[in-house]
C-alpha positions as CSV (number, residue, x, y, z in Angstrom):
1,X,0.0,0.0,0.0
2,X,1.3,3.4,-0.5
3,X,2.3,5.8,1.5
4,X,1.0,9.3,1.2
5,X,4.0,10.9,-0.6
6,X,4.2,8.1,-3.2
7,X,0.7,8.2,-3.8
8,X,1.4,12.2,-4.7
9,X,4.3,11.4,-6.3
10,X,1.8,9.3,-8.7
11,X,-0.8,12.1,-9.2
12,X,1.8,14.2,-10.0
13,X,3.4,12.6,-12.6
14,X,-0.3,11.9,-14.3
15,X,-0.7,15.7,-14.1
16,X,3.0,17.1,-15.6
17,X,1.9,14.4,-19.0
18,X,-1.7,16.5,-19.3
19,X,0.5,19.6,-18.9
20,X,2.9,18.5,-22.0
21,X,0.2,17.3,-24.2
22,X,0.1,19.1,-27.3
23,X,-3.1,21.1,-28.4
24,X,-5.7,19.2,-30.2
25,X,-8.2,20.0,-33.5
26,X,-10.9,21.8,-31.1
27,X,-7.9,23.6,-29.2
28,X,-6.4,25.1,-32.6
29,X,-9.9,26.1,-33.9
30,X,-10.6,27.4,-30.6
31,X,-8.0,29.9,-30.9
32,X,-7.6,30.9,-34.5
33,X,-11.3,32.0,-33.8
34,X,-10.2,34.0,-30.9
35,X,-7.3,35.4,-32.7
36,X,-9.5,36.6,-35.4
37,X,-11.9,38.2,-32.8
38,X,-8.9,40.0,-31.2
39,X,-7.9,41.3,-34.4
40,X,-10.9,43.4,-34.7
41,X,-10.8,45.1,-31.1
42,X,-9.4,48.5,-31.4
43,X,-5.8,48.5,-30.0
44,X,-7.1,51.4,-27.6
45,X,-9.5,48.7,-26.4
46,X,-6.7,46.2,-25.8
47,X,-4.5,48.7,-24.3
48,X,-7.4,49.4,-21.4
49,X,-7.4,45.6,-20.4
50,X,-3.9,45.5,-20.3
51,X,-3.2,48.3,-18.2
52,X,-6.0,47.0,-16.0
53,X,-4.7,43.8,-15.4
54,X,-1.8,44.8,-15.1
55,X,-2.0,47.2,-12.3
56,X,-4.2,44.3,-10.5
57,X,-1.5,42.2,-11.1
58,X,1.3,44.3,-10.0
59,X,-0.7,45.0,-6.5
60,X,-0.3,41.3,-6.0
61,X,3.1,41.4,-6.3
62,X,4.1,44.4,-4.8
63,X,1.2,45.7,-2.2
64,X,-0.2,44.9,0.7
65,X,-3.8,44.3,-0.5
66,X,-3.1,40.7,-0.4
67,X,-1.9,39.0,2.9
68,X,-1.2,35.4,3.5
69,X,-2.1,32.8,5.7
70,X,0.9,31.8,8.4
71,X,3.9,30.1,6.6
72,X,3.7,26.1,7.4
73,X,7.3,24.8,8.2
74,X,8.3,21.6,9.4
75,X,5.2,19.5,8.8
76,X,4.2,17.0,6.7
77,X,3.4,16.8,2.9
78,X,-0.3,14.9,4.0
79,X,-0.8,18.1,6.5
80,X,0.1,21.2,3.8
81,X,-2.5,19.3,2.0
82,X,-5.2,18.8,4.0
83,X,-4.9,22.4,4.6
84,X,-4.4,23.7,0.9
85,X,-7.9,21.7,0.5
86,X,-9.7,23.4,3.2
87,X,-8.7,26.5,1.4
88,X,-10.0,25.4,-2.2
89,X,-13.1,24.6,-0.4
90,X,-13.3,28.2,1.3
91,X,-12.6,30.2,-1.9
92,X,-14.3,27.8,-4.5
93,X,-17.7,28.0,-1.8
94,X,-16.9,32.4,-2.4
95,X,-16.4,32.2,-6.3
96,X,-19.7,30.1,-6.4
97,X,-21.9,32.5,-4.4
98,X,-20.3,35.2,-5.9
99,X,-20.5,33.7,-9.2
100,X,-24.2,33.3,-9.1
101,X,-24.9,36.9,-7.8
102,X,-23.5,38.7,-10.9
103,X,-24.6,35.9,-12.9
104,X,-28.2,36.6,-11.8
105,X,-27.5,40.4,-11.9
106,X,-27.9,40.6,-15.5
107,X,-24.9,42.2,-18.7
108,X,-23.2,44.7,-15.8
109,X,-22.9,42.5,-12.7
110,X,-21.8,39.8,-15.1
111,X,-19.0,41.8,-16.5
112,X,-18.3,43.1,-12.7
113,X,-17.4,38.5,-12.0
114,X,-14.1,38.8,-13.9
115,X,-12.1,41.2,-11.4
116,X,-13.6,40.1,-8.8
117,X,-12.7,36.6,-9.7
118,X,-8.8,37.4,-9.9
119,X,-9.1,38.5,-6.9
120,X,-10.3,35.5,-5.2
121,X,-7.8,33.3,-7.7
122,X,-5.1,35.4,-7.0
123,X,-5.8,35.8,-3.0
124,X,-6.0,31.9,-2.9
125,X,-2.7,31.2,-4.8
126,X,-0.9,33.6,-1.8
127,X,-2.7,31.2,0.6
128,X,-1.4,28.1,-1.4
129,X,2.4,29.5,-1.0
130,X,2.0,29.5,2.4
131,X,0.8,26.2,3.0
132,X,3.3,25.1,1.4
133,X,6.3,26.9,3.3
134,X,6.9,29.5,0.1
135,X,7.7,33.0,1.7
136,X,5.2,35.4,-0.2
137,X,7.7,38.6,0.5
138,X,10.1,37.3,-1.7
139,X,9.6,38.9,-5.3
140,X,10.4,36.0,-7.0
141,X,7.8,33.7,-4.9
142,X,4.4,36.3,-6.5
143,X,5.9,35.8,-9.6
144,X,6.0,31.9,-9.5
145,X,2.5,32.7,-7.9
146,X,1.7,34.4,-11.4
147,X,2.7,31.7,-13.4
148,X,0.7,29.2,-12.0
149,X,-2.1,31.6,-12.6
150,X,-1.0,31.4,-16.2
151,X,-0.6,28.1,-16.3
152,X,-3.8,27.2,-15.2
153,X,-5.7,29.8,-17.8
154,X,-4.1,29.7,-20.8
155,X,-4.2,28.1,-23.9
156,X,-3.1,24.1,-24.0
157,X,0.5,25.4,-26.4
158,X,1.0,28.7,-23.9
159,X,0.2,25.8,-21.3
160,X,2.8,23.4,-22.4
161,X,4.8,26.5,-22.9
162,X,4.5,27.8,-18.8
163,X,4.7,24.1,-17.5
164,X,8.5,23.7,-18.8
165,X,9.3,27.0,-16.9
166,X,8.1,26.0,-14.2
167,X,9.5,22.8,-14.3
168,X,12.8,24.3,-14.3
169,X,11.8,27.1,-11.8
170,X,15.2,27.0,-9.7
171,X,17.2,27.7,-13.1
172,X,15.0,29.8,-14.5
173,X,14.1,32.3,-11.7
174,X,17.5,33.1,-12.4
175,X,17.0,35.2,-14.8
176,X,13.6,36.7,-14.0
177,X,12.6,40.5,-14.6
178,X,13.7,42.6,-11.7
179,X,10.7,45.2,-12.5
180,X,6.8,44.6,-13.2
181,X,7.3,46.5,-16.4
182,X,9.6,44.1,-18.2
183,X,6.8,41.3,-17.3
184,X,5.0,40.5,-20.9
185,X,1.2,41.6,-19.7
186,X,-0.1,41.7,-22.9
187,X,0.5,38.2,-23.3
188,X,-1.1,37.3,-20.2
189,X,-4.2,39.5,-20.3
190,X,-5.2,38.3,-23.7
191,X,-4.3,34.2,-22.6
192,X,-6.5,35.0,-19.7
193,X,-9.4,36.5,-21.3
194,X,-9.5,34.3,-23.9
195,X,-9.4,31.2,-22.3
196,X,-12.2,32.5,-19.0
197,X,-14.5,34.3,-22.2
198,X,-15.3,30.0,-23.9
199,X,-16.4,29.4,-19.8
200,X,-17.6,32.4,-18.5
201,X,-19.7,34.0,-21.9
202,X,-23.1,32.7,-21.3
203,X,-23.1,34.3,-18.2
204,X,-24.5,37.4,-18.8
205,X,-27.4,35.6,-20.3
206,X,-30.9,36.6,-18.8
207,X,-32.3,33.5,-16.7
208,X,-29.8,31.0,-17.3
209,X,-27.0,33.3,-15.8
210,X,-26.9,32.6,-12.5
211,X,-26.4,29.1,-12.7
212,X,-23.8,29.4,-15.1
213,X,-21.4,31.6,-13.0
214,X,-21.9,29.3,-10.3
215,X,-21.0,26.6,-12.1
216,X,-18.5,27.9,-14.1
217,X,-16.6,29.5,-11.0
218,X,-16.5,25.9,-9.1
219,X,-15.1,24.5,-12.3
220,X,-12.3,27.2,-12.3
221,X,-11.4,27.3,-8.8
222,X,-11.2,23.6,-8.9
223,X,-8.7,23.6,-11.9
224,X,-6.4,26.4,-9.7
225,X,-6.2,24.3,-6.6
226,X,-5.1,21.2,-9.1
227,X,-2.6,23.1,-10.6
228,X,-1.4,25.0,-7.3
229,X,-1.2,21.6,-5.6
230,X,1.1,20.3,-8.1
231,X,3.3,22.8,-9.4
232,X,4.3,23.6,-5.1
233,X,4.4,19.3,-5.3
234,X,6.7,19.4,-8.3
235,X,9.7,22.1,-6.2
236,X,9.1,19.5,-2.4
237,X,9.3,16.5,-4.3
């Protein structure tokens, strides 16, 4: 019988071969549609949502708007975990309740979901570092923090793309950006967007939207504890 650390070991490895599978038919249709979309927004337009995720983004890393739970040392792999799941349980209960509010609020609430949604995404990942004995005042930790963000919404090739960073995070960390401005945020706004838009569109439906952000919201929040679990799994193990 396994012990609990080979049993992870396990489920990590499954998850790293999703992470390196290539994009299929429906992926590559997926996005030469979206491509085409993003082609006819006005740059001014794409310039807005960059500079607004951006400064979201940067008040992750570098502001105090998001604290973290007490740093976890010396325990057990089976402990961090059990914890890191009562925390997908906490936020994943939030994003549903608040998912179904704006849902049920009709076009503005529903557009009002997606910031509020990074925020809850990005307040758990701070949690997750924690849990897992990652110091969150180190620069270099919110950036890892960002990349899982991005590794978990992105397209499967940007995916397979932010997995072999991260797989190599002691090397590459290296040679990080020192300042938020060298960070590529246009690449991560639009990845972002367009891969929460497929889930997250029929939202601001009338009737039918409420149950959709609900359900879409689980959905996501259980896809960012999966991938927060593993990639903090991948640098322990």
């Amino acid at each position: 019988m396994m012990n609990y650390e080979d049993q992870a070991r396990a489920e990590l490895q499954a998850w790293q071969q999703k992470m390196q599978q290539d994009p299929g038919l429906f992926d590559k249709l997926s996005k030469r549609a979206q491509d085409r979309i993003n082609r006819m927004i006005p740059e001014k337009a794409h310039a807005v949502i960059t500079t607004t995720i951006q400064k979201m983004v940067e008040a992750v890393l570098f502001g105090a708007k998001y604290t973290s739970a007490r740093m976890l040392t010396d325990v057990p792999l089976q402990f961090r975990e059990n914890q890191l799941q009562e925390r997908i349980s906490f936020y994943r209960n939030s994003a549903v309740a608040e998912g179904a509010v704006t849902g049920a609020g009709g076009i503005l609430l529903g557009l009002a979901d997606f910031p509020l949604l990074l925020g809850l995404k990005l307040k758990f990942l701070f949690d997750a570092a924690s849990v897992y004995g990652f110091d969150v005042k180190d620069y270099k930790e919110r950036l890892y923090i960002l990349y899982i963000f991005q590794l978990t919404f992105s397209s499967r090739k940007k995916r397979k793309e932010t997995y072999k960073l991260i797989e190599n995070w002691h090397t590459y960390e290296q040679g990080l950006p020192e300042k938020p401005e060298d960070f590529d945020w246009r690449s991560f706004q639009q990845e972002y967007r367009d891969y929460i838009d497929l889930a997250k569109m029929a939202q601001l439906l009338p009737v039918i939207g409420a149950a959709v952000g609900a359900i879409a919201n689980y959905k996501l929040m259980n896809q960012l504890g999966e991938a927060a679990k593993n990639a903090y799994r991948m640098r322990l193990l």
